[in-house]
C-alpha positions in Angstrom: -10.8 -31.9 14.6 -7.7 -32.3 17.0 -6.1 -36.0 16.9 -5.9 -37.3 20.3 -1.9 -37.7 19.3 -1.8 -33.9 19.3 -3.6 -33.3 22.8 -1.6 -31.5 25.3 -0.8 -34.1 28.2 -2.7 -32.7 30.7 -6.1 -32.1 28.5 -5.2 -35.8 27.2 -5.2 -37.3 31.3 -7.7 -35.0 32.3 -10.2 -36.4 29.7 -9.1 -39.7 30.7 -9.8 -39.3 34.2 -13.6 -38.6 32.9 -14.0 -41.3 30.8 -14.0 -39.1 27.5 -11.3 -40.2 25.9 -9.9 -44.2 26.4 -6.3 -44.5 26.4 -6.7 -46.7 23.6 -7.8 -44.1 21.2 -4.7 -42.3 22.2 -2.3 -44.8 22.1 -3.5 -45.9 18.8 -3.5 -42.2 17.6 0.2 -41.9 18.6 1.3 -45.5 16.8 -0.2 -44.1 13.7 1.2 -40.7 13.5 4.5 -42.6 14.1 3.5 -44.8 11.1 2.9 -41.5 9.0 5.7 -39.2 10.0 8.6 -41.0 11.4 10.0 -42.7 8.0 11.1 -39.2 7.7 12.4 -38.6 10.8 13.6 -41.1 12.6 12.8 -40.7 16.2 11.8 -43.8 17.3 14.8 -45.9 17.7 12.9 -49.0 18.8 9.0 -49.4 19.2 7.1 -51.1 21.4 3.4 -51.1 19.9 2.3 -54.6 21.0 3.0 -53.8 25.0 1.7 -50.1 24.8 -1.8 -51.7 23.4 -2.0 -53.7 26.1 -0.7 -51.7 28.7 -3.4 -49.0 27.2 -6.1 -51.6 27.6 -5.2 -52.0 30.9 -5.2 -48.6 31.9 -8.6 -48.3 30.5 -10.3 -51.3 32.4 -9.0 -49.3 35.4 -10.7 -46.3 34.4 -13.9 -48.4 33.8 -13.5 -49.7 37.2 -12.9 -46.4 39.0 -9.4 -47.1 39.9 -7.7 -44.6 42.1 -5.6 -42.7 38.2 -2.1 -41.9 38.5 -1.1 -38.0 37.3 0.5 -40.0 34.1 -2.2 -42.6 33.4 -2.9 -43.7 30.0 -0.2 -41.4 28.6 2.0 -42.4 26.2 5.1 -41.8 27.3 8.6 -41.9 25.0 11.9 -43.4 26.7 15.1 -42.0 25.8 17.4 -45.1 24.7 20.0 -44.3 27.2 18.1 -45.1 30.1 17.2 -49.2 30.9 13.6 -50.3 30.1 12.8 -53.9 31.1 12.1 -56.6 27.6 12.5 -53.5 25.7 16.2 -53.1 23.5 18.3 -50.6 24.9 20.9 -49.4 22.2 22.8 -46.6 23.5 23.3 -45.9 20.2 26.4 -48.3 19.6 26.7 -51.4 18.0 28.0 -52.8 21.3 24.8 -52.9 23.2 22.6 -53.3 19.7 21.0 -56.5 21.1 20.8 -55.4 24.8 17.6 -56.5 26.3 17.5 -55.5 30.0 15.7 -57.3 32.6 14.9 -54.3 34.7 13.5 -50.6 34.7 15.8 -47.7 34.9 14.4 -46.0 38.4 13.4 -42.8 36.5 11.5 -46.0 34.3 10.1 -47.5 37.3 8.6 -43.8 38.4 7.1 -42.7 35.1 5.3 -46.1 34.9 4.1 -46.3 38.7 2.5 -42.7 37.9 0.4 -44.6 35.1 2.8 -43.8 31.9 2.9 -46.3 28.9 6.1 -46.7 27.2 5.7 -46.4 23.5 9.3 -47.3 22.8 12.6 -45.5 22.5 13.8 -42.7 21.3 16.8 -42.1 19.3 20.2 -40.9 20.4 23.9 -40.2 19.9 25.9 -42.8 20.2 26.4 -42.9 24.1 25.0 -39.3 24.1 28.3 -38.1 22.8 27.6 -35.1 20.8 24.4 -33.0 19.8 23.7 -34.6 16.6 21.8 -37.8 16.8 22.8 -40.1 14.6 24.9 -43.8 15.2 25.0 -46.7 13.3 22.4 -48.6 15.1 19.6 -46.7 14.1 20.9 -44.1 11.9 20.1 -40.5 11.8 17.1 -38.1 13.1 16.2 -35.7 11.4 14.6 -32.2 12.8 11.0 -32.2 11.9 10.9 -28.3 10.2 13.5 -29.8 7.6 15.0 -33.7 7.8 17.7 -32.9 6.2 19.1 -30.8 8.8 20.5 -31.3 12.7 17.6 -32.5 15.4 20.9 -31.8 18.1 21.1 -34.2 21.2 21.1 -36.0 22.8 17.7 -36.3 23.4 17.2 -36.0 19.7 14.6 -38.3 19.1 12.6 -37.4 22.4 12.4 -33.8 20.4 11.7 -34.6 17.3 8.8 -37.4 18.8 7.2 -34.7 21.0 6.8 -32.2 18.0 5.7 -34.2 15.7 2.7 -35.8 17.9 4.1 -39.3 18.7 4.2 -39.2 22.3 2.8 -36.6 24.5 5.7 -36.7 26.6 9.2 -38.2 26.7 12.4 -38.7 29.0 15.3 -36.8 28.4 19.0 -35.9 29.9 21.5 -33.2 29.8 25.1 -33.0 30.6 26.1 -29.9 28.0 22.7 -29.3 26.9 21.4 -32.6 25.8 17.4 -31.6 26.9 18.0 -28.1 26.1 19.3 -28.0 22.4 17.2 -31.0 20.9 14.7 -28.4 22.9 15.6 -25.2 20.7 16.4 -27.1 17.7 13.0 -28.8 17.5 10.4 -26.2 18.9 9.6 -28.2 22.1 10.3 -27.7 26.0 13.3 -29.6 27.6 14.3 -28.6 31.4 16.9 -29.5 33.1 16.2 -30.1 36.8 18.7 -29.4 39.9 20.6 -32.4 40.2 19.4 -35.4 42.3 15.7 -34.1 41.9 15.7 -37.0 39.3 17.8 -39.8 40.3 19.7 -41.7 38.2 21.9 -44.8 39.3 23.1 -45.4 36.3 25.8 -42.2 36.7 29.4 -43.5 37.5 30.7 -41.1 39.2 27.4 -40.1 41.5 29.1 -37.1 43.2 28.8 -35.3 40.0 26.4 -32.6 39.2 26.8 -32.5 35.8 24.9 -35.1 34.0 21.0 -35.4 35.3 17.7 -36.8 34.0 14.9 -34.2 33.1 11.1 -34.2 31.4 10.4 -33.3 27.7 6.9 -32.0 26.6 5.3 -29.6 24.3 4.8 -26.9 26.9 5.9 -25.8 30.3 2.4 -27.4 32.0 2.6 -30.7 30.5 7.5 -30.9 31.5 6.1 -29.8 35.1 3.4 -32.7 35.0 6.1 -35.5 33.8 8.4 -33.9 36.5 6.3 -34.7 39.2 6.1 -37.8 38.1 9.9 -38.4 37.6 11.1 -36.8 40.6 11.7 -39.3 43.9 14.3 -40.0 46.4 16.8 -43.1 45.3 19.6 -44.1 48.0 21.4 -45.3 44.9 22.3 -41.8 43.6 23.8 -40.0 46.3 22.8 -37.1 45.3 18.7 -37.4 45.4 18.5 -35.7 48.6 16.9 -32.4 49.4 19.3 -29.3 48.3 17.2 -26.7 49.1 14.0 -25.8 50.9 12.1 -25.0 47.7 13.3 -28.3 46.2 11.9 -30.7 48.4 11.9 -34.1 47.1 8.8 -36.6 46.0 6.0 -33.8 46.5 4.4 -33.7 43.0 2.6 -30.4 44.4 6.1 -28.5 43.9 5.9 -29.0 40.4 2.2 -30.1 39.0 -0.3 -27.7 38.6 2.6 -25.0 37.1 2.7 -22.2 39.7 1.0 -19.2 38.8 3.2 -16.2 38.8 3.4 -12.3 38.8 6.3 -11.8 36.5 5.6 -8.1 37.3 8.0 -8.0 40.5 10.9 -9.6 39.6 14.3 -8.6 38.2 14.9 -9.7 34.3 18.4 -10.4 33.3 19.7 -11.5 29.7 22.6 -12.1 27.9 23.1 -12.8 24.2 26.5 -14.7 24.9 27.2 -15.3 28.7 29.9 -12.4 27.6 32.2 -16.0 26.4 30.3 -18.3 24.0 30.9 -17.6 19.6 26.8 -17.3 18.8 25.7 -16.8 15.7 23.8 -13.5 14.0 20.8 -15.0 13.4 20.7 -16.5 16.8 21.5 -13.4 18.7 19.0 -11.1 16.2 16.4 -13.5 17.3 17.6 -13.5 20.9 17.7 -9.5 20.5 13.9 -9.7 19.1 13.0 -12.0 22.3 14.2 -9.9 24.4 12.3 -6.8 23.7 8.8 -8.6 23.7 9.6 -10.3 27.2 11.3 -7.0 28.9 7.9 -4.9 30.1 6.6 -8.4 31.7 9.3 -7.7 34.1 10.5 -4.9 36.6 13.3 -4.8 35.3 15.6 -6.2 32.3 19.3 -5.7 31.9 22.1 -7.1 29.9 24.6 -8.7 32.7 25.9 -12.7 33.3 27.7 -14.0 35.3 31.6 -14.8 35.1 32.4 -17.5 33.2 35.5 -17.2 32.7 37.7 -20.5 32.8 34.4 -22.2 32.5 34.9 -24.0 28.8 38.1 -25.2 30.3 36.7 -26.0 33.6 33.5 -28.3 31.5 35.9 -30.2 29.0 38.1 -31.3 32.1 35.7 -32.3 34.1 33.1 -34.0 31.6 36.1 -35.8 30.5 36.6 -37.6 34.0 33.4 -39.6 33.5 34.7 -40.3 29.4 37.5 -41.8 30.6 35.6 -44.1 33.2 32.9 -45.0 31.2 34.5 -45.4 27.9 38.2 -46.3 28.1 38.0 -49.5 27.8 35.1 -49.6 24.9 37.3 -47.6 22.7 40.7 -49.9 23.3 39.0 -53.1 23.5 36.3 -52.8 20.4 37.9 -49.7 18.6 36.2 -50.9 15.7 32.4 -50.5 17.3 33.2 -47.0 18.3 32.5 -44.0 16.1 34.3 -40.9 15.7 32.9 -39.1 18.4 33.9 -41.4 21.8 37.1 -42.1 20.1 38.0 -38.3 19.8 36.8 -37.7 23.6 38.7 -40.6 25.0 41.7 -38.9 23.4 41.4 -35.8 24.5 40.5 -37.4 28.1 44.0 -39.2 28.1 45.5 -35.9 27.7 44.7 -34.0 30.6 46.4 -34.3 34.4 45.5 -34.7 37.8 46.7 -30.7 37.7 44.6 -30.1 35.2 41.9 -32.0 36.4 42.3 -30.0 39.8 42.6 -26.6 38.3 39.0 -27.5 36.3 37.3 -27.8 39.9 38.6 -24.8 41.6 37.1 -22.8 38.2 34.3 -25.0 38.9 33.5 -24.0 42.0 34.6 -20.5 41.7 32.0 -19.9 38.5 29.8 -21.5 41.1 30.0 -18.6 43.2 29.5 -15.9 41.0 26.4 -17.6 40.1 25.4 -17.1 43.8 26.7 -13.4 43.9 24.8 -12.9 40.2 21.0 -13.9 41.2 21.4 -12.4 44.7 21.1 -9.0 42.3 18.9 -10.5 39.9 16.3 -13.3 39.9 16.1 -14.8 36.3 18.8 -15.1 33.7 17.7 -15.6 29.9 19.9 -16.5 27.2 19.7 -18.1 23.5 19.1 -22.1 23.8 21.8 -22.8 21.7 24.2 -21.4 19.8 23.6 -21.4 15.8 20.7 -22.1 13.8 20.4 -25.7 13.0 22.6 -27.6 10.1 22.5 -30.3 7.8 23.1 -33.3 9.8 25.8 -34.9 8.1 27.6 -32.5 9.3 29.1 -34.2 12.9 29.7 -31.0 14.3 29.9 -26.9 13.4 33.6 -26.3 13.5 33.2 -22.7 13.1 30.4 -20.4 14.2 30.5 -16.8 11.3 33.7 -17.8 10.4 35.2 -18.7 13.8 36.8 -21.8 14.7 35.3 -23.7 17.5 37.8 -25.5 21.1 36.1 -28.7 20.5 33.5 -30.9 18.7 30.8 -29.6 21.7 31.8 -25.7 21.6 29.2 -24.4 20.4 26.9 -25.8 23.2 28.8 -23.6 25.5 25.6 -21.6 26.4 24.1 -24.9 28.0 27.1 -26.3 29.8 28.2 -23.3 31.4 25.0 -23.8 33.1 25.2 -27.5 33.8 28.7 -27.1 35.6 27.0 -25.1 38.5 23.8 -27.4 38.6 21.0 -24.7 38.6 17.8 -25.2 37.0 17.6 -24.1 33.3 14.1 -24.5 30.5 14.1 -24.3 26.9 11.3 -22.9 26.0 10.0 -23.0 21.7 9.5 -19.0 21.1 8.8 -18.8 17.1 11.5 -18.9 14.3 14.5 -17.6 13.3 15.5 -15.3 10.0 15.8 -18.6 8.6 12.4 -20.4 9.3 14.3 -22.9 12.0 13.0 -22.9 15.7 14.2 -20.3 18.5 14.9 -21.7 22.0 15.1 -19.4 24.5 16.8 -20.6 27.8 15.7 -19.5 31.1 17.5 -20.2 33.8 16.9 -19.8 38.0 18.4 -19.7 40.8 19.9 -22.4 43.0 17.2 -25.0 43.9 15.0 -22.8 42.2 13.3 -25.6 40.4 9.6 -24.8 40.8 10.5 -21.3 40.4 12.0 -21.1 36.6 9.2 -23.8 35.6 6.4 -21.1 37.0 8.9 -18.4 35.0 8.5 -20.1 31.9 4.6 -21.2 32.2 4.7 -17.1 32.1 6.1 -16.2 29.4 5.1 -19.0 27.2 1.2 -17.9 28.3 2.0 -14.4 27.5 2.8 -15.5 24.0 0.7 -18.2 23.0 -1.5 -16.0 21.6 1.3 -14.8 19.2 1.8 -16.3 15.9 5.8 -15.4 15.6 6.7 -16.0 19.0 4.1 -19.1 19.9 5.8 -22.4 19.7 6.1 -23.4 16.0 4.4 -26.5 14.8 6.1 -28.5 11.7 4.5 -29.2 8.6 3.2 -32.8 8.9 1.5 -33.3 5.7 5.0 -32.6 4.4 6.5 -34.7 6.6 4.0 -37.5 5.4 4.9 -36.7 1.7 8.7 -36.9 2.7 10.8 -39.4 1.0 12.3 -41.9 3.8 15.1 -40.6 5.8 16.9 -44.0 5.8 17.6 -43.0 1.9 19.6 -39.8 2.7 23.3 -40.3 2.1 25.3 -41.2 5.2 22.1 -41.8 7.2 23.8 -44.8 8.9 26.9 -44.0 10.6 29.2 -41.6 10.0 30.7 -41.9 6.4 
């Protein structure tokens, strides 16, 4: 018999909506699968059982009442603890903010909850969201749900590893290198990463940039596109949630809940193992290679082309290290000693670049940009591997060589995510079996410009041409093993980064 905890979003609201199944049951199902599993894992950085109860046995009486049901209502609903939740500790992973309580809702917060979403608490993170390893020493480590010893990425790490082991059936996530789309491929689950502004987020210093944006986390391309609806608004605090295109129009659920249904038949495939730039590893591109040929004959067409990166890992260390320096300068001179390895080694790099520099990175910005434009005027989808390697033991802060190659920086080897995020078009990873070596595969799609609904419709595709396939379905981890798992909290250099 299925747990409620393990109930796709939608089937969960949908028997909600006709009184066969109380959001109580749920909730409860998802605080005790996070009683079973999470001593091994670690997702949930702080939970909130006491106010999801009763917000669950509110959301009931309004059921019983025939209230007028929001598309999230009675849904458990994980918060990644970047982002501000109102009574609710908000960590960002460092010991500076361990004891931050915040007295209001992030607006993403506010949406998610307005749609009927519960928060069930927060989910673990890097500290800051430096880096695609979560671990910090507030919380301590997550580890990925197919083997706790190893790397969950980030940072949406804990959103990841919640969302495939059954504690939430959905959770907030954001990328600025890859941080929905490599917790995504590491952990068998979908992250997409929406145009920026679609979700707005004031919390972004510098609100010109596309770089950083908040996105939906789920278990499949259905239930993201339902949490996207709900997330997605207009905010005159982020200059950038305004309408970019005319198939992105902004706070019309409709664009992105039900899924579009789509006739892969017609369009033009396009994939590329390495972007022609990034170091990937052989068992990523012999998966990626393996992908490939199953997904080919559902398209017109399928060549091997990308477009020119060429400057771009140059262009996405300059540029991401603008916002360091503004949002963690003074952290890392003032309270050196509350700063971990990670922030301290981006600061530095930060202070070394120049105005030229910084004005070189744009123009290579911009001039990726539009070769993007020039590339999906030929073709209309470009797939690639989510993420680089297969993942690592998480002590391990970072690969520093990828088959024997050295990587640029400590985020290198999420070069095939962030040469996306520097021109700001849409990108899903979507869970498509497991590697040689038993890990998950994430394959990332990505669209054209403001070509949200588009790539979501894309993916809901290919993942329904596949769910009927046992190697290239989305993998489930072994939970009864994770139950039987000795406590994570035991592992050596589980809290910080000793």
């Amino acid at each position: 018999m299925t747990e409620p905890c393990d109930l796709t979003a939608l089937e969960a609201r949908r028997l909600i909506g006709r009184k066969a199944l109380s959001p109580v049951e749920l909730m409860e199902s998802c605080l005790r699968r996070i009683g079973e599993v999470d001593h091994a894992v670690n997702a949930i950085a702080t939970l909130d059982a006491d106010r999801a109860r009763a917000g669950a046995k509110a959301a009931e009486a309004a059921v019983m009442r025939g209230d007028d049901l929001g598309l999230l209502h009675g849904l458990p609903v994980g918060i990644k603890d970047l982002d501000d939740t109102a009574g609710l500790r908000t960590t960002r992973g460092s010991p500076i903010f361990k004891d931050h309580v915040p007295d209001k809702d992030a607006s993403m917060v506010t949406n998610i909850k307005k749609a009927g979403g519960i928060v069930i608490g927060k989910t673990n993170v890097p500290e800051f969201g430096l880096g695609a390893n979560t671990r910090n020493r507030v919380h301590g480590a997550t580890g990925n749900p197919f083997d706790p010893t190893k790397n969950a990425a980030g940072s949406s790490g804990g959103s990841a590893v919640a969302l495939a082991t059954g504690m939430a059936p959905l959770c907030s996530g954001s990328d600025t290198g890859g941080s929905l789309r490599n917790p995504a491929a590491f952990c068998g689950i979908v992250g997409y990463r929406p145009s920026p502004g679609l979700v707005p987020a004031e919390r972004r210093e510098h609100g010109w940039t596309p770089i950083s944006v908040l996105g939906p986390m789920a278990r499949n391309v259905p239930d993201c596109s339902l949490l996207m609806a709900a997330m997605a608004s207009d905010d005159a605090m982020d200059p950038l949630a305004y309408t970019l295109h005319s198939r992105t129009v902004r706070g019309e659920p409709a664009l992105f809940h039900p899924v579009r249904k789509l006739d892969t038949a017609g369009l033009k495939l396009a994939f590329s193992a390495d972007f022609g730039s990034a170091l990937v590893e052989k068992v990523v591109r012999e998966a990626f290679e393996a992908r490939v040929a199953a997904i080919a004959p559902l398209f017109a067409r399928a060549v091997d082309a990308h477009p020119d990166v060429t400057g771009g890992d140059e262009a996405f260390e300059v540029t991401r290290s603008a916002g360091v320096i503004t949002s963690h300068l003074q952290k890392v001179r003032e309270r050196p000693q509350d700063c971990g390895p990670n922030i301290i080694a981006n600061v530095e790099e930060a202070l070394r670049y120049s105005l030229v520099d910084y004005a070189r990175a744009a123009q290579s910005q911009t001039r990726i940009y539009r070769d993007f434009q020039r590339f999906f005027a030929e073709h209309d989808v470009l797939i690639t591997p989510g993420i680089t390697i297969s993942p690592r033991n998480w002590r391990e802060l970072y690969p520093s060589e990828i088959d024997g190659t050295p990587v640029r920086t400590y985020f290198h080897w999420l070069a095939l995510a962030y040469y996306v995020s520097l021109v700001g078009h849409p990108a899903v990873c979507l869970p498509m079996g497991v590697d040689a070596k038993g890990m998950p595969f994430g394959l990332q799609i990505v669209g054209p410009r403001g070509g949200d609904a588009f790539v979501l419709a894309v993916a809901a595709a290919i993942e329904e041409a596949f769910a009927g396939d046992a190697a290239l379905a989305r993998p489930v981890p072994d939970l009864a093993r994770l139950r039987a798992a000795p406590p994570i909290s035991g592992m050596e250099g589980f809290l910080g980064f000793d």
